[in-house]
N, C-alpha and C positions, 0 to 999 in steps of 0.2 A: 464631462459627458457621462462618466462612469454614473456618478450620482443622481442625475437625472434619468438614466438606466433603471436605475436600483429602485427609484422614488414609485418609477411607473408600474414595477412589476413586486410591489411591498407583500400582497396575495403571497405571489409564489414564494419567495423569500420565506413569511411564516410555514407556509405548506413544507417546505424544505428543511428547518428547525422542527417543526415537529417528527418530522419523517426520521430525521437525526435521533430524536429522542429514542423511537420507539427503537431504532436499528443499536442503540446502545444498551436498550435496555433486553433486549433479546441475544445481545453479544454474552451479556452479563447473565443470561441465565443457562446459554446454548456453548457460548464461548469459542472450540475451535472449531464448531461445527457451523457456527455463522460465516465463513469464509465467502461462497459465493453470493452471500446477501451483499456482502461487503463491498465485493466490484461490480454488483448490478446498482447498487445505491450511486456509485460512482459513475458507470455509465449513462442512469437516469441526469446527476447531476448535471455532465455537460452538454447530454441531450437537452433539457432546459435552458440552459446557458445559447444553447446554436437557437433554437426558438426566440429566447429573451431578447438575441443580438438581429434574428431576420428582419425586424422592422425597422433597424438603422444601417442604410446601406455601407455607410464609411465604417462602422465598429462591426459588421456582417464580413467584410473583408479581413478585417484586422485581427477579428476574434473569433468569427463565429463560422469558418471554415476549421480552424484550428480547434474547436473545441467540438464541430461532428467530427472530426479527426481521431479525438483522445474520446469520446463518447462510442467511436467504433471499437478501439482499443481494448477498453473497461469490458465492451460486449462481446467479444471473443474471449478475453480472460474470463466472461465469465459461463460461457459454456464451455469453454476446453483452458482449463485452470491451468496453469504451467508451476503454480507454488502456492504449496498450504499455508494460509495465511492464520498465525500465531504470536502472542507475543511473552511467551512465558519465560523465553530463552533469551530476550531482547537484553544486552544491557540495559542496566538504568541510568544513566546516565542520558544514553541515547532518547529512551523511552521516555524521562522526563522533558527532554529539549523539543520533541517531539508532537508531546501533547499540549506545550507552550504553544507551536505553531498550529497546532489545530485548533486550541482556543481562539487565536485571533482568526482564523479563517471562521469560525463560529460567530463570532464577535467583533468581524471587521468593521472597525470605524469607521465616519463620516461619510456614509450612504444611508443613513436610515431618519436623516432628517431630522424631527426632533421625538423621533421614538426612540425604543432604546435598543441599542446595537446587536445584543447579545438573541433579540428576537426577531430581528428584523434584518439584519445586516445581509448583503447581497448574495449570498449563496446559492449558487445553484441560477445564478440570474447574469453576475458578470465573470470574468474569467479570474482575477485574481485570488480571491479564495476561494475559487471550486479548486483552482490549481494547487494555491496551499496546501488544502486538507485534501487534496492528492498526493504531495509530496509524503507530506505528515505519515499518511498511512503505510506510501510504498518503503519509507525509512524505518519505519517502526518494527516493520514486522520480519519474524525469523521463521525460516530460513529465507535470506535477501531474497526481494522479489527480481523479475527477468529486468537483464542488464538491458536489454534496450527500450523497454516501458518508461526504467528510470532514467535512463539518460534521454527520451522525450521532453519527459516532465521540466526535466533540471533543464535543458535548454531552453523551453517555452517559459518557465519561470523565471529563469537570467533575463529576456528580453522582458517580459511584464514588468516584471521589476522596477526595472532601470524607467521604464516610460512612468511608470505608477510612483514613483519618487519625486521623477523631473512633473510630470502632471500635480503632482498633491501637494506642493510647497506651497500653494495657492490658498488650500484647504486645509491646512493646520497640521499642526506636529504630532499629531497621534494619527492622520493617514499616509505621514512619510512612515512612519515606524512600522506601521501594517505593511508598506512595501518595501521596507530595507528586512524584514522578518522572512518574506518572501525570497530579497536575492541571496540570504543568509540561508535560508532551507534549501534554494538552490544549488548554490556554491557546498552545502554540505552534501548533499548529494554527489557531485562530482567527485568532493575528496574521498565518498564513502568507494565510489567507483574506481577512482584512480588506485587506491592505496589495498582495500579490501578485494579487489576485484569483482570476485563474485562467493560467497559467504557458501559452503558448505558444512551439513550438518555432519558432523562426522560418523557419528553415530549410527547413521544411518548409509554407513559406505562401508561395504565389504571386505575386507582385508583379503590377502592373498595368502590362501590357503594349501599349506603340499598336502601329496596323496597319504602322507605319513602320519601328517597331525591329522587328516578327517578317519585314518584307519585309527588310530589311537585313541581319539575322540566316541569313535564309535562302540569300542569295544570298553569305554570307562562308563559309558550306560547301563544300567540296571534294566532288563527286559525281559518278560517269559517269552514275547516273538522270534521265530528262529532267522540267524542275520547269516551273512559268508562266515565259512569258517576261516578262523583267522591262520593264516601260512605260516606261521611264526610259532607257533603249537602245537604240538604233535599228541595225534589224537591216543586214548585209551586201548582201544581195537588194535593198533598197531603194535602200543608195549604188550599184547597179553596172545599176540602174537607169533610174539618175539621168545 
């Protein structure tokens, strides 16, 4: 059913690879300042996805309630941002497994008929890799995104998964692999959740400061402005006095 989904809406599919294009190539000249392109691309996507799915009633249940859902989501993250999205700080490690999964959400096989996948493949049309290349981005990027966006995803993804495995055995060994990729980003997800919890930038956290070290601090500046005098010093006026 998926495929037949996909077959019908091939239009937007290209529309949505291109759209890809341009939104990378604008990350790449703009970089951390594309952030809120980033989740309005994302909330477009599953917008499309609730549309693609309205004209089939049984996959409108199954998918297309769930993806205005996540399409709401994308759209409040993207007027009231909750995390700068970056990935300079990303391991690599993470960043390369990452960008594995967004290529097959790119390039999800065996929906594109006999075009070829990489232009065509259903994005932005069925739920599986709009969800992927949701995973992909919310993992990718430092400082972790909101813990409850990602554990959304990773559960909406565990369940596609699992259906898009047992559904695609039918359809060949390269669109079980695009859905075991999925409950693979998923389940990372989790463990990024269980284990990392929630990823703070340090750097950007204040340490606790005494009144000691910001008077010490203060007076190891070089200034011609005049500041408190410091109590610990006994003025000029006083010895001449004296």
């Amino acid at each position: 059913m998926d495929a037949e989904i996909a077959l019908r809406h091939l239009p937007l599919a290209g529309f949505h690879h291109l759209l890809i294009f341009t939104v990378a190539v604008m990350w790449w000249i703009r970089r951390e300042k594309i952030g809120r392109f980033l989740s309005a691309y994302m909330a477009l996507a599953f917008a499309t996805t609730t549309v693609a799915l309205h004209s089939h009633p049984a996959w409108w249940l199954a998918g297309g309630l769930v993806s205005g859902a996540l399409a709401i989501a994308w759209l409040r993250e993207t007027i009231h941002p909750s995390f700068v999205m970056s990935f300079e700080r990303t391991p690599r490690p993470r960043l390369v497994l990452m960008l594995v999964a967004a290529g097959f959400a790119v390039a999800y096989p065996g929906h594109s008929g006999d075009l070829p996948g990489f232009i065509f493949s259903p994005l932005g049309v069925t739920v599986q890799p709009t969800l992927l290349l949701a995973l992909a981005l919310l993992n990718a990027v430092t400082p972790i995104a909101n813990r409850n966006l990602r554990l959304i995803h990773a559960i909406a993804g565990i369940c596609y998964g699992v259906v898009g495995v047992v559904n695609a055995i039918s359809l060949g060994p390269a669109t079980v692999v695009a859905a075991s990729v999925l409950v693979l980003t998923s389940c990372y997800t989790i463990t990024l959740l269980i284990v990392g919890a929630r990823e703070i930038d340090q750097d950007n956290v204040p340490g606790a400061v005494s009144v000691e070290q910001l008077r010490t601090r203060m007076y190891q500046r070089r200034t011609f402005l005049p500041g408190p005098r410091d109590p610990r010093r006994t003025s000029r006026k006083l010895k001449r006095r004296r």
